[in-house]
Structures are given as C-alpha cells and as structure tokens.
N, C-alpha and C positions, 0 to 999 in steps of 0.2 A: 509230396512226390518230387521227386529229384528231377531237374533238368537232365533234359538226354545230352551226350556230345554233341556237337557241330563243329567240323571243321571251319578254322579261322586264322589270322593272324593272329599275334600276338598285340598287334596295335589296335586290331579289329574286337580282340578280346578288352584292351582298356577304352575304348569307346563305349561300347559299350555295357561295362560295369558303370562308368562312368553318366550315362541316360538311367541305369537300373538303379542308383542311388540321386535322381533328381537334380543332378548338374546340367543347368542347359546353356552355359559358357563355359568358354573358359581363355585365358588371358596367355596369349602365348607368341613364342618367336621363333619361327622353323628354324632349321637346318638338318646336316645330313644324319645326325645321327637318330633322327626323329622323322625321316620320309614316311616310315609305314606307318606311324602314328596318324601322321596329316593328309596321305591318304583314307585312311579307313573317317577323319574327319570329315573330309570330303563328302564321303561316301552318306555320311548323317548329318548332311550340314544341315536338313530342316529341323534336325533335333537337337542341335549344339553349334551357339555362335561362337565364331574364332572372333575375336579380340587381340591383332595380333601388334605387335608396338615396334618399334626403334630401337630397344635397349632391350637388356632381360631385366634390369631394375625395373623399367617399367612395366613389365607383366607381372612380377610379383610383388611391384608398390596397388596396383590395380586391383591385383587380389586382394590384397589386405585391406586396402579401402572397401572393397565391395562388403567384407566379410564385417568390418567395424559397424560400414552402416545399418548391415543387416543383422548381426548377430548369429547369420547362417553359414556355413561352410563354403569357402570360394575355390575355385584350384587354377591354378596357372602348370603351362610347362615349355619348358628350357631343353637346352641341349648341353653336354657335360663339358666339364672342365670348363672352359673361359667364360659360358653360356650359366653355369651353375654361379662360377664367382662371383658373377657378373651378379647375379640375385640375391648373392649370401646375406646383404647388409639389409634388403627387405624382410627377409626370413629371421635375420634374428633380429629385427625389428617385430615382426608377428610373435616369437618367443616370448619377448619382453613385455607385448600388451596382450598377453594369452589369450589370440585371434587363433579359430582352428581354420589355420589354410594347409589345404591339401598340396604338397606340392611336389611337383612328378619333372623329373631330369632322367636322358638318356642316359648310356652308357656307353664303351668305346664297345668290340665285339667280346661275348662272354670268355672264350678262352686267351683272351689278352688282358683281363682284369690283370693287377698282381705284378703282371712281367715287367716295367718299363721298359719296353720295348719300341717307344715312341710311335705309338699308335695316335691317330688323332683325335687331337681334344683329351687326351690322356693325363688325368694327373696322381699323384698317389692317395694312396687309400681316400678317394672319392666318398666313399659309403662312411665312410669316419668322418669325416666334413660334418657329413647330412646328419650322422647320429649328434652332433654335439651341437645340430643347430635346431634340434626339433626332437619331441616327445618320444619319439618312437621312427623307425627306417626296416623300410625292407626292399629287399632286391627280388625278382621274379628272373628265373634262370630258363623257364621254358614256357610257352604258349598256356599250355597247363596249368602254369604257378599261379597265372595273372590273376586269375581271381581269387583264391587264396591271398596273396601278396593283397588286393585290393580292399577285400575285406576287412584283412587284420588292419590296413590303416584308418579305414572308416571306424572302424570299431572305436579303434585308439582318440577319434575324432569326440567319439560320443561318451565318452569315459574318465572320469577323475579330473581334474583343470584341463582346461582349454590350452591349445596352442596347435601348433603345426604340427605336420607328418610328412614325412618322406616317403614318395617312390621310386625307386631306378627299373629301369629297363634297358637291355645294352639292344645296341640295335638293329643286332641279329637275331634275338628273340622278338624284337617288334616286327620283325621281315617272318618269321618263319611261320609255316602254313603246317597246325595239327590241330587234333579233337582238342574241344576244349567243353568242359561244362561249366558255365554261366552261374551266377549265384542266385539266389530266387532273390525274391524282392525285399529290397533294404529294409530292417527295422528300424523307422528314423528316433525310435522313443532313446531317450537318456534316462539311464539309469545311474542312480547316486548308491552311497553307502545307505544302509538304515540308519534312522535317524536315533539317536541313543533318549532315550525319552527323558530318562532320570539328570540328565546331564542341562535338556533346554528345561527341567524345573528349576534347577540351580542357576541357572543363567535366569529364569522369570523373577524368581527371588530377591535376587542380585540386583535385578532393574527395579523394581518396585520398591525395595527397603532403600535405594540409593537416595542420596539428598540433591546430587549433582553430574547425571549421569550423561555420558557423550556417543555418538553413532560415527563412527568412518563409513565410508562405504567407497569401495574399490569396481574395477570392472566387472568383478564376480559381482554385484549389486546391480548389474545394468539391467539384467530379464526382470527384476523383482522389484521394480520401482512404486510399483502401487504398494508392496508390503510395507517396504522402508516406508514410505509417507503414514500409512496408517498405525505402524510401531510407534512412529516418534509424534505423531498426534496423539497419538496416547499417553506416552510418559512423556508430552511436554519436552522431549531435547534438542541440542544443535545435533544438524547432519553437518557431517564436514568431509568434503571432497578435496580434490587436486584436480591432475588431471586426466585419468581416466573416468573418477567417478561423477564426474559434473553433469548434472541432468537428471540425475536418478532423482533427485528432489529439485521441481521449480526455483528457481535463483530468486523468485517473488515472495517466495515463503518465508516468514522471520524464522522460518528453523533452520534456513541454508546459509554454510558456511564455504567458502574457499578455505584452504590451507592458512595461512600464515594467520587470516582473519583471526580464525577461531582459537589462537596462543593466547591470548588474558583469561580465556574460558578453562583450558586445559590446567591452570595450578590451581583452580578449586574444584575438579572433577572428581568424584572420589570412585566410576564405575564408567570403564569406556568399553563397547561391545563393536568388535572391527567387523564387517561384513563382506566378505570375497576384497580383502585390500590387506596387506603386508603393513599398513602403515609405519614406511620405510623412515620417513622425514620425522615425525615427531618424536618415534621411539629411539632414533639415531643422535636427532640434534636437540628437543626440545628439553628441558630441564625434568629430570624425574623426581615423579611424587610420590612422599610415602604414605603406605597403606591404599595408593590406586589399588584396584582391582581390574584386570586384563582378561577382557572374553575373547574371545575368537570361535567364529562358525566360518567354516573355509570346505569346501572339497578338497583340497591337496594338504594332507596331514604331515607333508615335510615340510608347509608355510608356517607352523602353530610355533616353534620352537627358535624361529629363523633368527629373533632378533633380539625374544625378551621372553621368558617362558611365563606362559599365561597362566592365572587362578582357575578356568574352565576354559578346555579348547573342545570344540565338537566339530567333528570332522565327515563334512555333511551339504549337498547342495541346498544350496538358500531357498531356490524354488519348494524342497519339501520341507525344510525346518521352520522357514519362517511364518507362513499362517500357523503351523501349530504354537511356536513360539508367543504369536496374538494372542491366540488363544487361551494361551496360560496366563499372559500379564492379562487380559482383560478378566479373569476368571476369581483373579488375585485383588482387584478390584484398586487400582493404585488410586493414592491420596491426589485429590486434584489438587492441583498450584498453576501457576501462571508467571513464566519466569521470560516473559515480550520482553515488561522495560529494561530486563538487565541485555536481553538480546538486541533488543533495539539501540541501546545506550553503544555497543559493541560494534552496532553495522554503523554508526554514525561515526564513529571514531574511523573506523574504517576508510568509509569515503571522503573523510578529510586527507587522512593520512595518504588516500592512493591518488589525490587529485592531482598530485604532481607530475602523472601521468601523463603528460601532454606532449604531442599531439596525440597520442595513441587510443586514449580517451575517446575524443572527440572521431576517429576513424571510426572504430570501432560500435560509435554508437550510430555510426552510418548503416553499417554491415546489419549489424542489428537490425536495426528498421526494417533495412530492404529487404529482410531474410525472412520476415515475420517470423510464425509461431514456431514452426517445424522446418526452417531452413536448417541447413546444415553447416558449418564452418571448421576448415581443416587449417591447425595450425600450420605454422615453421618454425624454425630457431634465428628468430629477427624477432625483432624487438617489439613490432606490434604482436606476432606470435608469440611471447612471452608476457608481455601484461594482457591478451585475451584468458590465460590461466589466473585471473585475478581479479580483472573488473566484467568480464565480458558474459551477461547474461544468459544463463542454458536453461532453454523452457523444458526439454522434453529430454528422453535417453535416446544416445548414439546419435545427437545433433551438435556436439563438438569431438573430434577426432585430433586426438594428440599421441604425441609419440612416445610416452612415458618416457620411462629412465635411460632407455637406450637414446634418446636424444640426436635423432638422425638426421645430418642435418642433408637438405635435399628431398626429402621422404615427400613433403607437404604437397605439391602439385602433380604427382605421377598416383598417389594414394588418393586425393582428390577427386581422380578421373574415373577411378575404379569404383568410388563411391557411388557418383553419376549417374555409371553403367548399372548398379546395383540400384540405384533408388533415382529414374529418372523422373520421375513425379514430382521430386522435391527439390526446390531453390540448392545447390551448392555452390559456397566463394571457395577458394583457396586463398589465404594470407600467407605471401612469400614475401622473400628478400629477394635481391640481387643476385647474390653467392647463389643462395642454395636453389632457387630456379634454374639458373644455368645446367644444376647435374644433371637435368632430365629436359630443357629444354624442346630437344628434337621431338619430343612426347607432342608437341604442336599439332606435326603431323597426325599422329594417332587421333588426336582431337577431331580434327577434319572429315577424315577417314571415315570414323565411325560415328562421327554425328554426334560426340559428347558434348554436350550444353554446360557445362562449368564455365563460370566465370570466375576468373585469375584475377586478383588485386595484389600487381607488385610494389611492393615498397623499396626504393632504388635508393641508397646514398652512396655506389659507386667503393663500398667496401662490403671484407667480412666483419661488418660493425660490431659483433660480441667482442671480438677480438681483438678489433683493434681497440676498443672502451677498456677493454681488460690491462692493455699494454700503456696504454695512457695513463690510468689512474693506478695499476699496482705493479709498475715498471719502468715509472720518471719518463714515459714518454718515447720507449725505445723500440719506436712503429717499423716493424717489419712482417711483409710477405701479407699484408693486410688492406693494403689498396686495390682495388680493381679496375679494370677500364671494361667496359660496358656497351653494347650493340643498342642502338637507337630500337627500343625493346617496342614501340608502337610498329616501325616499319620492320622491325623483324616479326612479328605476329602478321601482320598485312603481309607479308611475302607467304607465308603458309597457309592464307587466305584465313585467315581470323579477324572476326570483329574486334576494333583496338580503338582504342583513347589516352588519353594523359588529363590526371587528375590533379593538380598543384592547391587543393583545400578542399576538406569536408565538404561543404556544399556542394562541388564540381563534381565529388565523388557520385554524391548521391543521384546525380541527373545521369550520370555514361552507366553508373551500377543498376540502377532502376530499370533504363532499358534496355542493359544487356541482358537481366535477366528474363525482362520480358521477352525478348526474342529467343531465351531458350534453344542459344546456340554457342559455340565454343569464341570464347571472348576475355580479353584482358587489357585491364587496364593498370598503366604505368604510374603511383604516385611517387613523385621525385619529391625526398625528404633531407634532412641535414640529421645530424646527429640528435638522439633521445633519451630521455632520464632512463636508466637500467632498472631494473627489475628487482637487482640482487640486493638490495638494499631493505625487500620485505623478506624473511625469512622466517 
C-alpha cells in the first residue's frame, strides 16, 4: 500500500527519509542555505544526532571514518559552494577507499542555479563537482522530488562497488511547504550481479592444479574475512594486503603478507586470484611473470581490465561467490602441502630488513599493546603513519583505517573522530604528524563538544617531514616551504579543555596512552621526534 500525502517541507521530507533508511546521525555544519533542513532536525532531534564541527572537512572526514569503521553507510551535510569545497578533499577521499557516504550540500535558490548571477555561496556547475566526485548525484527540484531523489541515492549506495553519493537541495525547496509521499521502508538487502558458476569452476581449477598460488585482498575483502581465512587455509597461500586490506587476515597468521613483504613470493607464483583489490602497486611496478595466470572476482566490471587483462575475471560480490568458490576447491579435493618454512623464511627476512625502522617500531608497538585485540588505529601521512602500513600488526577488519591512494594528507584526526562516534565501545588512536594535524586542528572543539573519546598521538618534528626527507636526499638539500613553527600542542589541547601530555620515549608513551585511554575521553598526547628512516626504501 502506498504512503498517503502529507504536507511537509522539503527539509521535513529529507529528515525523514533519512530515519526511514536507519540514519540516526549525522555530521554536519549549518548555515543559511540549510535552515530548513536543521530546523526539521530539530524537530527529530530524539531520532537523529547532529554532530555538528568547525570545518565541513570535518563533517565529511567524520563520515568517512564512521563509515570505514562500520562498513555501514554514514551521511554528513554542508552548505554549497565554499561549505561543499570545503568537503571535496574528504569525499574524494571516500571515492578513493570505496566508503558509501551519503553525502547531502545545499544549493543557492532553484531558479538562480545556471545564471551567475552572484547569488550566495554560488558557484558554477555545482552538481558537476558532485557528479565527478561520487558514483552517482541527484538534485531534488521540489518537496515532492525528495524522496525520489533520496531513494535513487540509497539505492546507488547498495549497488555494484561502494563509494559515495551525492544530494543537492537548493534551499528554497528545503523552505517550501507541499504534499509529499514518503517512501515505505528501506530495503537495506544488497543485491550483486549473479554469480557465473562456470567461470568460479575455472577459477577452482586454476587454484587447485596451481603449484604456487597468491590471494590479494583489497577493501572489497573487508565483509568477507572469515571466507578469505578459510580459502587460503585451504589451498595453503599468502594473503597479501596493503593498505586498505590489512586485517581481513590476522597479521599472526603465517599466511599474512603486507605488500612489499610478499615480492620474493610473487616471481615463483604462477596463479594470483585478487579479491575486491585493483592490485594497483605490483601489477604497475613489480616485475612480470610469464605464464602468471590473473583471476579477478570484483563487483565493478570496469576494475577487471584496469591494469592488466585477466585469464578469468568474474564480476560478482565476494559475499556471494566466495563460500561457493570453498565449495568448489574443497570439492576438488586439492593435494595437501605445507609451504610455513618457505613463508616463515620470508617473514624473517622481513623483520630484519624493516628493523631499521626506528623509532617507529618501537611507537608503534606501544599503540599496539594499548589498543589490544579490537582497538582501532587511523593512519597519517608521517612517517610513523607510513611504516604502521608495514610493521604494524592488524588482528581484526576495519581496525586500521588508511587513506589509500588518494593519500590525504590531514584526513587522519578529523576521520579518526568519526570513527569514535561510529564505534564508541572500542579503543581508537589517531597517528598524526605536526603538518597534517594542524588542517583540522579546531576539530578539538568538536571533540569536547560531543564527548569523542579518541585519543591523538602526535608525532611533532616541527616540519612537513616527507618533504622535506624528499628535498634532502633527492635535491642536494634544497629545503624549502618545509619547515614549520608549531603551537605548544599540550597547552593548546588544555585551552579546549582536552586531556594532554608529552611523551619524549616509548615507555612514557605507554603510561599518558594507557590512561588516556582508560578515561575514555578526548585526549592527546604530543611526542617530540627528530628526523626518521623513510619508508620508501621497501617497495
């Protein structure tokens, strides 16, 4: 039976669609062109927390966190033009690590779209923006549209690869008062393509007759962690991640690889099967081999082709191909082997080679500790945030958040908090730098505010350290625009009323880290570092 009319606003109408699809945040930053939106919030504030920040980076780095640790759909919203900019770099940051965030910007009034006519917050083709930074956009022209309009991005949420979506509302349809009919109640099921049957025989085939066969596993592998573990128990292989896929297999497992590790394994592989991962880095840089054979099972059939055309590409979500997948290798009965000491021989080489890590090592296996089983840890682009992609142990899925390729620098403590709010039960650090703290630092407040428990570990040397390590060693030294000068980062936390400390070694760390986290309240601690071995030396 069809919902009757009710007369409503247009803002009144994305409220709630917005409770009718199970949203009960959302991360956001007023202004005028979103009054009627945050009135009708008002009006449902016992059904929808405002999370509202400082920045509009920080409402949509908050959503993307929430959305990483959850796996579920997060939505923030902004106001247009300088208020959408303002967001762009987290949104196509969510693009990049195929997070579906919802994400809803005003508009200037409907019949001034087009004209520049310097209407406020006005900029050109706005809705072209939005289309090239997410899956799918739509715009809602009248009270009526809204749920239409709302729908179709939900949908797009729950359909073919993951990533964001766009909504506009201008903010005379979010003022204006008509019937509207509501949508009946969200189907939250995901629906994939059919899974081609005869395509995962050849791909069981393939894995079974291989002598030396390898797992990727990408962020499309995060929901399906119990599969991956029981695939590669079975046929005996390395899983090998980066950095979105870390966690999908325990880091305690001799079957778990980081990236670079697992290059002496990769030129006697002769069958590598990628699972929701592009594997960008080895099929770009690593040496190719002849007579590999290349699987791919992806949901997005424009991944399969992207970089290297595969022997079987099935184009198909992991949650349905992969137990039948089991099914067929264990069916096939593969030859038992036991190929530990050659992987063991490889993790050991490993830990010699990355010892030189230091101090980042030794941080890090602080964080570790404190974080136990199921803490969470969000990187940066700083140096300890670059070898945690390398040494830094992931027990579980969606317990380390990185920014993949898009490499954001900034992202790490505003994404962090978003986390938090999504998963307050569980330990979260943020590992920053200097730099990239600063972009979101006013985010303090927000902290305060709403009562986020994250605890901050900055790592301070008073520059943008990649950079200036870059211009040192491959530019004779020719340091510019790379030094920083820096706010006494303890009593700038203490002035927004945050628990602060300063950590000058491991051990210190662990005593301020310990019980900040057991207070379980918004806390950071400053460690003042010198310069550290780079990263870029594993590849």
């Amino acid at each position: 039976m069809q919902k009757p009319h009710e007369a409503m606003t247009g803002g009144e109408a994305v409220v709630r669609e917005l409770i009718n699809a199970g949203f009960d945040t959302i991360f956001a930053l007023p202004g005028v062109q979103n009054d009627a939106l945050f009135n009708a919030l008002h009006d449902h504030r016992d059904a929808v927390r405002v999370v509202h920040t400082r920045h509009e980076q920080g409402a949509a780095y908050m959503a993307l966190g929430a959305t990483l640790a959850t796996g579920q759909p997060a939505v923030c919203s902004v106001v247009p033009g300088p208020g959408f900019l303002n967001a762009s770099a987290a949104l196509a940051t969510a693009y990049a690590l195929n997070a579906p965030l919802l994400f809803m910007t005003g508009q200037i009034p409907l019949a001034q779209i087009g004209r520049g006519a310097g209407a406020l917050h006005e900029i050109r083709d706005q809705s072209g923006m939005l289309r090239s930074l997410t899956k799918s956009a739509g715009l809602a022209t009248h009270p009526s549209r809204v749920p239409e309009v709302m729908s179709a991005a939900l949908a797009a949420l729950a359909q073919g690869r993951p990533g964001p979506v766009g909504v506009e509302v201008p903010m005379d349809v979010l003022a204006q008062l008509a019937p509207v009919r509501l949508s009946a109640t969200t189907n939250k099921e995901i629906l994939g393509p059919p899974v081609d049957e005869s395509l995962l025989e050849r791909m069981a085939d393939a894995l079974v007759k291989a002598a030396s066969p390898m797992l990727f596993v990408g962020s499309g592998a995060q929901g399906v962690a119990a599969h991956v573990r029981v695939l590669a128990e079975l046929l005996d292989v390395p899983v090998v991640s980066y950095r979105t896929g870390r966690g999908v297999v325990d880091s305690r497992s001799p079957l778990s690889f980081v990236l670079p590790e697992a290059r002496p394994l990769w030129r006697g592989t002769d069958v590598v099967l990628a699972l929701g991962s592009t594997m960008r880095v080895p099929l770009q840089s690593w040496e190719r081999v002849s007579e590999q054979k290349l699987l791919r099972i992806d949901v997005d059939p424009a991944s399969h082709d992207l970089l290297r055309k595969p022997h079987i590409a099935l184009t198909a979500r992991l949650e349905d191909a992969l137990p039948r997948l089991i099914e067929m290798v264990r069916s096939k009965r593969p030859a038992p082997r036991s190929r530990h000491d050659e992987f063991a021989a490889v993790h050991a080489d490993w830990q010699k080679k990355v010892s030189v890590l230091e101090p980042q090592i030794s941080y890090l296996k602080v964080i570790r500790q404190c974080l136990g089983e199921s803490g969470v840890l969000v990187d940066e682009l700083t140096q300890v945030g670059f070898a945690s992609r390398l040494v830094y142990p992931v027990y579980e899925p969606r317990t380390f958040l990185s920014t993949g390729y898009m490499g954001t620098l900034g992202w790490g403590f505003p994404t962090a908090l978003g986390a938090k709010v999504a998963r307050p039960e569980r330990p979260i650090v943020s590992v920053t730098g200097d730099g990239g703290f600063m972009f979101a630092s006013s985010e303090l407040a927000s902290a305060v505010q709403h009562k986020i428990g994250l605890v901050t570990v900055l790592f301070n040397n008073n520059q943008y350290g990649n950079v200036q390590q870059m211009q040192r060693e491959l530019y004779g030294g020719r340091i510019i625009a790379s030094d920083l000068v820096n706010p006494d980062f303890v009593r700038l936390a203490e002035a927004f009323g945050v628990r602060a400390g300063r950590a000058t070694s491991p051990s210190e760390l662990a005593v301020l880290l310990e019980g900040a986290l057991d207070a379980d309240e918004p806390a950071l601690i400053e460690v003042p570092v010198g310069d550290m071995p780079s990263v870029d030396r594993f590849r």
